[in-house]
C-alpha positions as CSV (number, residue, x, y, z in Angstrom):
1,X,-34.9,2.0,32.8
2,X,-35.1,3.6,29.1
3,X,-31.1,4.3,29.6
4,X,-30.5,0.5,30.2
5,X,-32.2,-0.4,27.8
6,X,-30.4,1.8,25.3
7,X,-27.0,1.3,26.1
8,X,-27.2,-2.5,25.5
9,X,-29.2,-1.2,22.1
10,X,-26.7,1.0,21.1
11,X,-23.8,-1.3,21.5
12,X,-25.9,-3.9,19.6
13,X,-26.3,-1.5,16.3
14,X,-22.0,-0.6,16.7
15,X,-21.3,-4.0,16.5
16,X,-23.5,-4.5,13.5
17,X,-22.2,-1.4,12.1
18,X,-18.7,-3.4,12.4
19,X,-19.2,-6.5,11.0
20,X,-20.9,-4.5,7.7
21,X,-17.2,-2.3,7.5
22,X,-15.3,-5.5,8.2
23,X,-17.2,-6.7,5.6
24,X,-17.3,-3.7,3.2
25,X,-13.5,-3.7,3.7
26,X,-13.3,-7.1,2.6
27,X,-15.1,-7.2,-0.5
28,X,-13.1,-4.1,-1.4
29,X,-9.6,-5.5,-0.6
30,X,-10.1,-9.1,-2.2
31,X,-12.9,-7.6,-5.6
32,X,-10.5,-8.4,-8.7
33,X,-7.2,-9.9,-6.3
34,X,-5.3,-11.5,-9.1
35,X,-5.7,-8.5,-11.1
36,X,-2.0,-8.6,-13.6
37,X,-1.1,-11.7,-12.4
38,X,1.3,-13.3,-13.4
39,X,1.9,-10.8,-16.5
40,X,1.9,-7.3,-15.5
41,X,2.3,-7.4,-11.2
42,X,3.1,-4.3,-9.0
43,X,6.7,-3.2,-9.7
44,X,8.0,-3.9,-6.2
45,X,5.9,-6.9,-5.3
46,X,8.7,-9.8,-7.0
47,X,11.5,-8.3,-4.1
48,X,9.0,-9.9,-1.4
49,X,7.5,-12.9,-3.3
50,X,10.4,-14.0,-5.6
51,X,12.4,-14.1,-2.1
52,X,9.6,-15.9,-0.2
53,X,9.3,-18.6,-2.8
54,X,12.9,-19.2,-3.0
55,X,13.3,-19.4,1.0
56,X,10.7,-22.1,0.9
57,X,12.2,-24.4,-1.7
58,X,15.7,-23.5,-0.3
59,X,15.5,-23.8,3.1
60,X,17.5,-20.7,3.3
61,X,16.2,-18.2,5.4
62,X,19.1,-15.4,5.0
63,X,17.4,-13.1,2.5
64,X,20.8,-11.7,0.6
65,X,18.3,-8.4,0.4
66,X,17.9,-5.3,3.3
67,X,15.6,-3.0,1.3
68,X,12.8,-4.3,3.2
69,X,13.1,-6.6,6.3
70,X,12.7,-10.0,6.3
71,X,8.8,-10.3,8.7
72,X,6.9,-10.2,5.9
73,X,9.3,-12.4,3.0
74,X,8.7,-15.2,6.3
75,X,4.7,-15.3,6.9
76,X,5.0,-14.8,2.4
77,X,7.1,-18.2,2.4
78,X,4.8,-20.0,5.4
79,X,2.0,-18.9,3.2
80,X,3.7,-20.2,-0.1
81,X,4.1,-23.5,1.6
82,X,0.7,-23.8,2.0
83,X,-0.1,-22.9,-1.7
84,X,2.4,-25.8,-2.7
85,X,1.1,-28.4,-0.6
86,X,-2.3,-27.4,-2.0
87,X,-1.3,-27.7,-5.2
88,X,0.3,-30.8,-4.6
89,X,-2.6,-32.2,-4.1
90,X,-4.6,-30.7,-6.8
91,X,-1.2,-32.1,-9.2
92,X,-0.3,-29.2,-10.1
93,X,2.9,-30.0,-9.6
94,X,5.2,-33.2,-8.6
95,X,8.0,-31.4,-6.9
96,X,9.5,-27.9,-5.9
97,X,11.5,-27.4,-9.2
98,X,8.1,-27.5,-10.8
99,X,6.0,-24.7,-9.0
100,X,7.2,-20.9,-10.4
101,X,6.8,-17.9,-8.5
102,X,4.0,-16.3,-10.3
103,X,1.5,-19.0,-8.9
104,X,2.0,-18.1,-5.3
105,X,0.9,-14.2,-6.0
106,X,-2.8,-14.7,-5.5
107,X,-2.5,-16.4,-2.0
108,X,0.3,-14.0,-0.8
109,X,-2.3,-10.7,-1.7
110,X,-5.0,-12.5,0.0
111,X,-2.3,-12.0,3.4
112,X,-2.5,-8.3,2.6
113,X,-6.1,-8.0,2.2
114,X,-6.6,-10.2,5.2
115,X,-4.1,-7.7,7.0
116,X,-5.7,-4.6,5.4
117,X,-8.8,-6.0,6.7
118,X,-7.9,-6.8,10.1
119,X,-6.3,-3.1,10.8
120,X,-10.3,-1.5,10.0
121,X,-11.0,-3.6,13.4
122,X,-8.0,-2.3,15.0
123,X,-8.8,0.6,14.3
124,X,-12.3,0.3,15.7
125,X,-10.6,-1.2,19.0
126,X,-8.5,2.3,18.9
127,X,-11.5,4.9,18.3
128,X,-13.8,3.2,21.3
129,X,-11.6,5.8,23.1
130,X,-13.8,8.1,22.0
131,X,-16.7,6.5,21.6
132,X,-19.2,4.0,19.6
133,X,-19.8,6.5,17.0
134,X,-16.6,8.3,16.5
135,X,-15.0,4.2,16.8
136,X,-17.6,3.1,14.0
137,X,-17.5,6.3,12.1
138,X,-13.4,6.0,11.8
139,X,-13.8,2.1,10.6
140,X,-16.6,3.0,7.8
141,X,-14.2,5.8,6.8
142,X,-11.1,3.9,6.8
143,X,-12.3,0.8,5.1
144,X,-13.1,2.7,1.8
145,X,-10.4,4.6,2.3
146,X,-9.5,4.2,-2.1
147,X,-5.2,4.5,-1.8
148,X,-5.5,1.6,1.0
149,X,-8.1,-0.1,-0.8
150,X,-5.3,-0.2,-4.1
151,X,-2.3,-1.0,-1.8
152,X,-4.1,-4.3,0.0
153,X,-4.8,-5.6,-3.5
154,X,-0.2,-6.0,-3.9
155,X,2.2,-8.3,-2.0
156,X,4.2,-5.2,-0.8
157,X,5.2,-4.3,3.1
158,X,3.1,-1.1,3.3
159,X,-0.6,-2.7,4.1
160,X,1.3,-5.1,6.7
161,X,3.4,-2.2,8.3
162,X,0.2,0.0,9.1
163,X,-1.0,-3.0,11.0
164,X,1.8,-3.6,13.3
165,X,1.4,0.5,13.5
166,X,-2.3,0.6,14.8
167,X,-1.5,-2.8,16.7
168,X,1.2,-0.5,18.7
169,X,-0.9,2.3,18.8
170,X,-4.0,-0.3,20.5
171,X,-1.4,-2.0,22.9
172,X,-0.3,1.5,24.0
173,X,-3.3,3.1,24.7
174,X,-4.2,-0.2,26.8
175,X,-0.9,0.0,28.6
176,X,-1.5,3.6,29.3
177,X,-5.0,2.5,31.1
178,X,-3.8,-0.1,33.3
179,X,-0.3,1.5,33.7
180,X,2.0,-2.1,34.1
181,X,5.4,-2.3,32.4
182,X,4.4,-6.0,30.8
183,X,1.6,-3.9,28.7
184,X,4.1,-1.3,27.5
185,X,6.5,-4.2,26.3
186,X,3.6,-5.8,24.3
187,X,3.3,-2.3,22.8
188,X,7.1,-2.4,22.3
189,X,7.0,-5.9,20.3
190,X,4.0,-4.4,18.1
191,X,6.7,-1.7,17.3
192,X,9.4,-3.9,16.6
193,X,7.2,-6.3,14.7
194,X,6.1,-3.2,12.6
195,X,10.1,-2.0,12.1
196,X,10.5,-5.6,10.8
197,X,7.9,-5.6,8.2
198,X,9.5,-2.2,6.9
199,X,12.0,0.1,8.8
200,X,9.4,3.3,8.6
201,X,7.5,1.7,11.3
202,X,9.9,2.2,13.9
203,X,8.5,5.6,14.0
204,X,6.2,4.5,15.6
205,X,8.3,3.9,18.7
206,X,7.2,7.6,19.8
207,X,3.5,6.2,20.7
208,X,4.3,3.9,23.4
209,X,7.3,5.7,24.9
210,X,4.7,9.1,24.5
211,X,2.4,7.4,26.6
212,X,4.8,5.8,29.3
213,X,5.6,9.7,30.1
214,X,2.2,10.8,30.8
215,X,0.8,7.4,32.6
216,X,1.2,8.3,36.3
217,X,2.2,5.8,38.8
218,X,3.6,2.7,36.3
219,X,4.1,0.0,38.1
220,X,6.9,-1.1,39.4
221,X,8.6,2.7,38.0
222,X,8.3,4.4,35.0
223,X,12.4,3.7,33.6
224,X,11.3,-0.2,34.0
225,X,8.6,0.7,31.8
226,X,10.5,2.0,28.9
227,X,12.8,-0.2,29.1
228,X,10.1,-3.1,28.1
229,X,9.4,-0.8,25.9
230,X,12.5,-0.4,24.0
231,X,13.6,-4.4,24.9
232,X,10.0,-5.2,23.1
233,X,10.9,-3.1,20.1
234,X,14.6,-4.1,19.8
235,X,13.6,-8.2,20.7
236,X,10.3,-8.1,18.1
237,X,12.8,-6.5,15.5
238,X,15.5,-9.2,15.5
239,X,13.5,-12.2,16.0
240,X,11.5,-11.6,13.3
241,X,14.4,-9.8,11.2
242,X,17.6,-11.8,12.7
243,X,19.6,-11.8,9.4
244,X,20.2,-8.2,10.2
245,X,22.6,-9.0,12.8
246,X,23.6,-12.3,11.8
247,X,24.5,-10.9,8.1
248,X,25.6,-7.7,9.6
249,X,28.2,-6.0,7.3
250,X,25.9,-7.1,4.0
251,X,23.0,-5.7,5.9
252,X,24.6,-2.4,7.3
253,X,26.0,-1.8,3.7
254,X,22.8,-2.8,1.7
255,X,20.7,-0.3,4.1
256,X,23.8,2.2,4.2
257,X,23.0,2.7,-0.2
258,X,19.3,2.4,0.4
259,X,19.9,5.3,2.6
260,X,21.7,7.3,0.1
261,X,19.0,6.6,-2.3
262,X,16.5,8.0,-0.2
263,X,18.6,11.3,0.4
264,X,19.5,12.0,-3.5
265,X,17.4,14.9,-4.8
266,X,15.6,15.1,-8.0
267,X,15.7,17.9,-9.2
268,X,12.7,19.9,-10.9
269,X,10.0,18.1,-8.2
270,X,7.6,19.8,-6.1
271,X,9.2,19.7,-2.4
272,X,8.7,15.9,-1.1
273,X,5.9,17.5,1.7
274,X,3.7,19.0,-1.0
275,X,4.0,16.0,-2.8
276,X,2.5,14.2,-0.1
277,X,0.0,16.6,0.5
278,X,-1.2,16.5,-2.8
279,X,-1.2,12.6,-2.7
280,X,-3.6,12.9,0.5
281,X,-6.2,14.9,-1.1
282,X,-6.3,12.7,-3.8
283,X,-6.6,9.8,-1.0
284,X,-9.3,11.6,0.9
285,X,-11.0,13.6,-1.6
286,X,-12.1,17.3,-1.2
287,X,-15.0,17.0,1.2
288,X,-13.2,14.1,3.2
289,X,-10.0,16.4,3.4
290,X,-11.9,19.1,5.5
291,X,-13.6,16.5,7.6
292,X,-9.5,15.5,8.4
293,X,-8.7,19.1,8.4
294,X,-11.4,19.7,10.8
295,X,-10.4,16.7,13.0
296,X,-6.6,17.7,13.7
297,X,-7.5,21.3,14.6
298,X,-10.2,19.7,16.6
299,X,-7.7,17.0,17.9
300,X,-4.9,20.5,18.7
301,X,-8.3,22.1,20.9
302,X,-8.5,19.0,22.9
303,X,-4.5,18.1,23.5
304,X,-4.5,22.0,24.8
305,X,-7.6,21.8,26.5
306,X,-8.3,18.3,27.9
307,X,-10.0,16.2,28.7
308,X,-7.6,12.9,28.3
309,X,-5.1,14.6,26.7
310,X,-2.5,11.8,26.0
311,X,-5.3,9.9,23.4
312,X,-5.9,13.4,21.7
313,X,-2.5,13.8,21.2
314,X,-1.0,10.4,19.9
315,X,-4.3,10.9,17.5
316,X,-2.3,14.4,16.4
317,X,1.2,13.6,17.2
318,X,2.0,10.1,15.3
319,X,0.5,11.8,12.1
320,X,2.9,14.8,12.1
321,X,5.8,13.0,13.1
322,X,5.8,10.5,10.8
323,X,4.4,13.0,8.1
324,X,7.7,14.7,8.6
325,X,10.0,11.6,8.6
326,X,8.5,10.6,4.8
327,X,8.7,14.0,3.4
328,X,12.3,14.3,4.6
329,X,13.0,11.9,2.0
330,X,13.7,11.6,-2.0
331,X,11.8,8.8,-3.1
332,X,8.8,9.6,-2.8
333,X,5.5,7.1,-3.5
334,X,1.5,7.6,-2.3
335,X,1.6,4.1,-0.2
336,X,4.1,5.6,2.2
337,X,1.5,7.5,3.4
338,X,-0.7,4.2,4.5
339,X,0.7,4.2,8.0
340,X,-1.4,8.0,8.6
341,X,-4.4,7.0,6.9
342,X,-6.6,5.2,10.3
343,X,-5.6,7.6,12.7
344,X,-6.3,10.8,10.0
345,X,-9.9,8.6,10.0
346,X,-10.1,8.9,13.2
347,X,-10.0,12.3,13.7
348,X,-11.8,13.3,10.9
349,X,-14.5,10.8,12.5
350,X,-14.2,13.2,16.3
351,X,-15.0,16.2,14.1
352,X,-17.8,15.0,12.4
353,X,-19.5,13.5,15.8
354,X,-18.0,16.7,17.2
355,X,-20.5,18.8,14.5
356,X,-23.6,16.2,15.4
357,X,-23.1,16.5,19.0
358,X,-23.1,20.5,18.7
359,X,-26.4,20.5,16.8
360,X,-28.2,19.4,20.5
361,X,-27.6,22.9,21.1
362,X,-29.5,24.7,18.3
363,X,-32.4,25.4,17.2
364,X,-32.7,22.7,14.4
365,X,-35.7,20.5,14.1
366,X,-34.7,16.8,14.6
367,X,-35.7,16.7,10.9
368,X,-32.6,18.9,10.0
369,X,-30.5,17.4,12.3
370,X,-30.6,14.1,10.6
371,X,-30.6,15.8,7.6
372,X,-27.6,17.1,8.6
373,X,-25.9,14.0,9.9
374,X,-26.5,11.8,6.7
375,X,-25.0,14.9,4.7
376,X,-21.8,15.0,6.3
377,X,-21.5,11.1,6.7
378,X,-22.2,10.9,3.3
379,X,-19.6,13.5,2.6
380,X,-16.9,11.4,4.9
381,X,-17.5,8.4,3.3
382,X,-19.5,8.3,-0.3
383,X,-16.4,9.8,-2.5
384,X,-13.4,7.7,-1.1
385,X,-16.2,4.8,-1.4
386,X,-16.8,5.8,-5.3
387,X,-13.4,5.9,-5.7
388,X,-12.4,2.5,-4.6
389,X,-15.7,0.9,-6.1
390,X,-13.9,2.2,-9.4
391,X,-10.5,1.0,-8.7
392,X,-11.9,-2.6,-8.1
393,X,-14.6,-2.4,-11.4
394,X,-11.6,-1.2,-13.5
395,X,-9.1,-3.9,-12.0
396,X,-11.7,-6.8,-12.4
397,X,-11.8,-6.1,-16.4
398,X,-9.7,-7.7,-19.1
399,X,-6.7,-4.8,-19.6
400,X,-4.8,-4.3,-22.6
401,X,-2.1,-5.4,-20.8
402,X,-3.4,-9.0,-20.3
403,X,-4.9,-9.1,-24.0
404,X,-0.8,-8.1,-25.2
405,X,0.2,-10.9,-23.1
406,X,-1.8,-13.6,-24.4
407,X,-1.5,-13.0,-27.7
408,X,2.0,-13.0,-27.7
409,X,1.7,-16.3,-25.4
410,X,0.2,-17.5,-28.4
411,X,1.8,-16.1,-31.6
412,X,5.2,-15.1,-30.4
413,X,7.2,-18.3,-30.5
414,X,9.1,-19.6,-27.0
415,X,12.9,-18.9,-26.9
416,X,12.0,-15.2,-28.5
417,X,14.1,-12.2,-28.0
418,X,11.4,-9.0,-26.9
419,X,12.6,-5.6,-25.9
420,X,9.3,-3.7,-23.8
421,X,9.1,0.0,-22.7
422,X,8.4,0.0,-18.8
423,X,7.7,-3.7,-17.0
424,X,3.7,-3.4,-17.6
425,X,3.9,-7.0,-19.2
426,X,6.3,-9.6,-17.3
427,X,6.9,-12.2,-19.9
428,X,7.7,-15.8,-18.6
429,X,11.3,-17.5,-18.4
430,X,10.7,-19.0,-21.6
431,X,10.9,-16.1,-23.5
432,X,14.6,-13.6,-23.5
433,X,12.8,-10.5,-22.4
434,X,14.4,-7.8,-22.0
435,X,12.9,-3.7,-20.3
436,X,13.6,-0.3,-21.6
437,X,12.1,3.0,-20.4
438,X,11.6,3.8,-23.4
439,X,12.3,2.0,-26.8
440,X,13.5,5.1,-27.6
441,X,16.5,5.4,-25.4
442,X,19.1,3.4,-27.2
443,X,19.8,3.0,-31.0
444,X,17.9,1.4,-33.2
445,X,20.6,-0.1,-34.8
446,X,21.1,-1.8,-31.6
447,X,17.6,-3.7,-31.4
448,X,19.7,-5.8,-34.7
449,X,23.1,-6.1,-33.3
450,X,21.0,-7.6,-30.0
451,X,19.2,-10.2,-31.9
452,X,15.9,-8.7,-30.8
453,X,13.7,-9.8,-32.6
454,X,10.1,-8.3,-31.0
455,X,9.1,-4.8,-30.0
456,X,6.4,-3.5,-27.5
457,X,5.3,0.2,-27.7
458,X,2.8,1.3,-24.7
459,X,1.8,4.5,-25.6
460,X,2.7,5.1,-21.2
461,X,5.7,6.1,-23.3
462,X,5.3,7.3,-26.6
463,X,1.7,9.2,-25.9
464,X,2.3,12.2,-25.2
465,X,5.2,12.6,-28.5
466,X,2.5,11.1,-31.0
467,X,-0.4,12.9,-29.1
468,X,-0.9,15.3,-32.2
469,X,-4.0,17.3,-30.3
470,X,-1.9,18.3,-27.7
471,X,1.4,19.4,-29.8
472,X,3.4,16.7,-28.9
473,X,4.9,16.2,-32.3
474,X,6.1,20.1,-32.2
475,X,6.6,20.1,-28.3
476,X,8.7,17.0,-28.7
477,X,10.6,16.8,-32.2
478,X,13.2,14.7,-31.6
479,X,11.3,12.0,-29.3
480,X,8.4,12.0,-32.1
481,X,11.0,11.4,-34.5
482,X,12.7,8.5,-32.6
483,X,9.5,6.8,-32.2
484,X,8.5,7.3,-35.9
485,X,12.1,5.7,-37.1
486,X,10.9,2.6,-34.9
487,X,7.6,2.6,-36.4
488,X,9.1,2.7,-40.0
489,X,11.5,-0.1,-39.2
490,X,9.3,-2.3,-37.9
491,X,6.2,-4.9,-38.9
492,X,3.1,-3.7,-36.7
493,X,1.8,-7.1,-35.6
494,X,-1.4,-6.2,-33.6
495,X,-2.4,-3.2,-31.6
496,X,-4.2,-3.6,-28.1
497,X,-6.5,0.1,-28.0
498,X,-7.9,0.9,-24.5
499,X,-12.0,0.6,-24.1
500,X,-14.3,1.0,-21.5
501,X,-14.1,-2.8,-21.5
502,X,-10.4,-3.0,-22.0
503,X,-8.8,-0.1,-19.7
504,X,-5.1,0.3,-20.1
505,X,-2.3,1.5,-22.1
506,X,-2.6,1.5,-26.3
507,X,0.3,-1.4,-26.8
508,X,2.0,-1.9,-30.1
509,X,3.4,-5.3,-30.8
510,X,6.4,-5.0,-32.9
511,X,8.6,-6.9,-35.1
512,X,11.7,-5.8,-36.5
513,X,12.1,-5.8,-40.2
514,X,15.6,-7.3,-41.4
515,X,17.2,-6.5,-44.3
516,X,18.8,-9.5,-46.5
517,X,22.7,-10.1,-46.2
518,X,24.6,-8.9,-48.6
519,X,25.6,-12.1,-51.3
């Protein structure tokens, strides 16, 4: 009677354990949201919303752009109706001409967080496989997890992909238990939905045909069942992405260059896998990197040696494969990595019940066994946790960047011309803005011929030249000297310094000095 009692018990104290991750992943994913908006957003996040917001007041669904799919731009310009009706009503605005793009960034990163969110309890649904704890373990891990943390704060396709991912990984592993065709085309559509948010996740296509080949007896046969499966994947993709046939030569060329750009080398990098690697441990930290370690070798034991091989190894398998589909490209950024980071959680979760379990067998007191159990759960989770507490703390302060852009809101008249190094500020269509690398990169003379009539300096750029502690002046003569001509030629309005309270670049707002015309 002590054993019914408990399991009821310790189903009770999982569920609780959920809803405090769910919740935990939700304060982390929405703390400091509209962090850089409108002034200084994620580089890539305008290709999603800018489209998105011009769908909805065109009526034109065709997105003229393949770099990404179109699944995401869609539930982006659904979503940005919402926000205009909304503000509608509040009179914001009277009509679409009215509403600019930058005031539908908030509402579109509350999607991600909301879908960033969601995949912690898809995750959960995944790890029951292996139990309460290892499920609960994975979810706790996962929602502080610091690089998906960042990413769910952005309007970008990489939080949304990892979804779909895990959503086809759930659907799978259900169709794999009750072995009918119909649940292996739901699996299918979770891949082809995924594909459509960004084409990386149709590697996941290897998880539901992996476990069609090792579910016995599929009813009616197994070729009907992988045929759902690949009918799901090709019929999510289109519906949700039909432009790519119905503009097919603009798509097949625009993803033919993408393509390219993906296979040109850089050259003087690290190789793309070490790369990776290296972004990982930064991801997971050092102590949560063994725990992962741990888990895959674990995860190779129990694919070799059973029991219920086939969840062992899509744990293993989807990790490696699509490990070695990213690294065997050139462009190479730390958010491609999202789509490995719940199932490396779950397995780094299997090795650390794995180590709790094998204490049973020893000679511990009870005392050092729980000891020992708060250690490594504090080792799994507390870093990655400290680390995305600081992303948020950092984000919710006043930057440099948003001090620069108010100021010159205020001082630097409408209609200007300003040249910036990078995109960290995005000025509004009321200004002539124009982006450099580096103000260094064309003649100075030039600034004048262009009628610019504003500089900004972000020491992102010119640091490590002027940094005089570390040699940059000798190390870098000629780029020290390029930025000291622009220095010399120009009025130093204001400088924006970094602070504890004020993180961020040191910004130098410029204006160029013009000499009187010859009488």
């Amino acid at each position: 009677m002590q054993t019914d009692r408990r399991i009821p018990a310790d189903a009770n104290r999982a569920r609780l354990g959920l809803v405090l991750a769910l919740l935990a992943a939700g304060l982390l994913r929405f703390w400091a949201l509209p962090h850089g908006v409108p002034f200084s957003v994620q580089v890539d996040e305008p290709e999603v919303m800018v489209r998105a917001v011009r769908m909805m007041k065109s009526g034109d669904l065709n997105p003229h752009f393949y770099d990404y799919p179109t699944l995401y731009m869609y539930l982006q310009a659904l979503v940005a109706t919402g926000r205009f009706l909304f503000g509608a009503v509040r009179g914001e605005w009277a009509s679409l001409a009215q509403a600019p793009h930058e005031a539908f960034y908030v509402w579109g990163r509350a999607v991600t967080a909301v879908m960033g969110t969601a995949t912690v309890w898809v995750l959960y649904r995944v790890g029951m496989r292996w139990g309460r704890q290892t499920a609960l373990l994975a979810a706790v891990m996962f929602a502080v997890m610091p690089l998906h943390v960042r990413e769910s704060h952005f309007v970008l396709t990489d939080v949304p992909v990892t979804f779909f991912v895990m959503l086809a990984v759930l659907l799978s592993l259900r169709a794999h238990e009750n072995a009918t065709t119909g649940g292996f085309g739901l699996a299918g559509l979770a891949v082809g939905l995924a594909a459509a948010t960004k084409y990386n996740g149709a590697v996941a296509l290897v998880v539901p045909l992996l476990c069609v080949a090792m579910t016995p007896a599929v009813r009616p046969s197994r070729t009907a069942a992988v045929l759902a499966t690949m009918a799901g994947t090709l019929g999510g993709f289109l519906v949700a992405a039909p432009y790519t046939l119905l503009d097919l030569p603009v798509f097949l060329n625009q993803f033919a260059r993408l393509s390219a750009e993906y296979r040109t080398v850089t050259p003087g990098l690290d190789p793309v896998w070490l790369i990776y690697l290296k972004h990982l441990r930064i991801a997971l930290g050092w102590p949560g990197s063994a725990i992962v370690i741990a888990g895959l070798l674990f995860g190779v034991f129990r694919v070799a040696t059973g029991p219920s091989r086939l969840k062992w190894l899509v744990a293993v398998l989807f990790p490696v494969v699509y490990f070695r589909f990213i690294s065997s490209q050139n462009l190479v950024f730390g958010r491609y990595l999202l789509p490995l980071l719940p199932l490396l959680s779950l397995l780094g979760a299997t090795a650390v019940v794995a180590a709790v379990s094998s204490l049973r067998f020893t000679g511990l007191s009870r005392k050092g066994r729980n000891a020992v159990i708060i250690a490594l759960t504090v080792l799994a989770v507390g870093p990655p946790a400290y680390t995305s507490i600081a992303f948020d703390a950092d984000a919710a302060r006043v930057w440099t960047t948003e001090q620069a852009y108010l100021w010159m809101l205020a001082n630097v008249p409408k209609g200007s011309k300003v040249t910036m190094e990078s995109r960290q500020i995005l000025l509004p269509d009321t200004y002539r803005a124009t982006y450099l690398g580096q103000l260094r990169m064309q003649p100075f003379d030039r600034f004048i011929e262009q009628d610019v009539e504003y500089l900004v300096a972000s020491s992102q750029c010119y640091g490590p030249y002027l940094n005089v502690a570390a040699g940059g002046p000798q190390r870098h003569p000629e780029e020290y000297a390029d930025y000291m001509n622009i220095f010399s030629r120009t009025d130093e309005l204001v400088r924006f310094t970094p602070s504890s309270d004020h993180p961020g670049p040191e910004l130098r707002i410029l204006k160029i000095r013009r000499t009187a015309a010859p009488q």
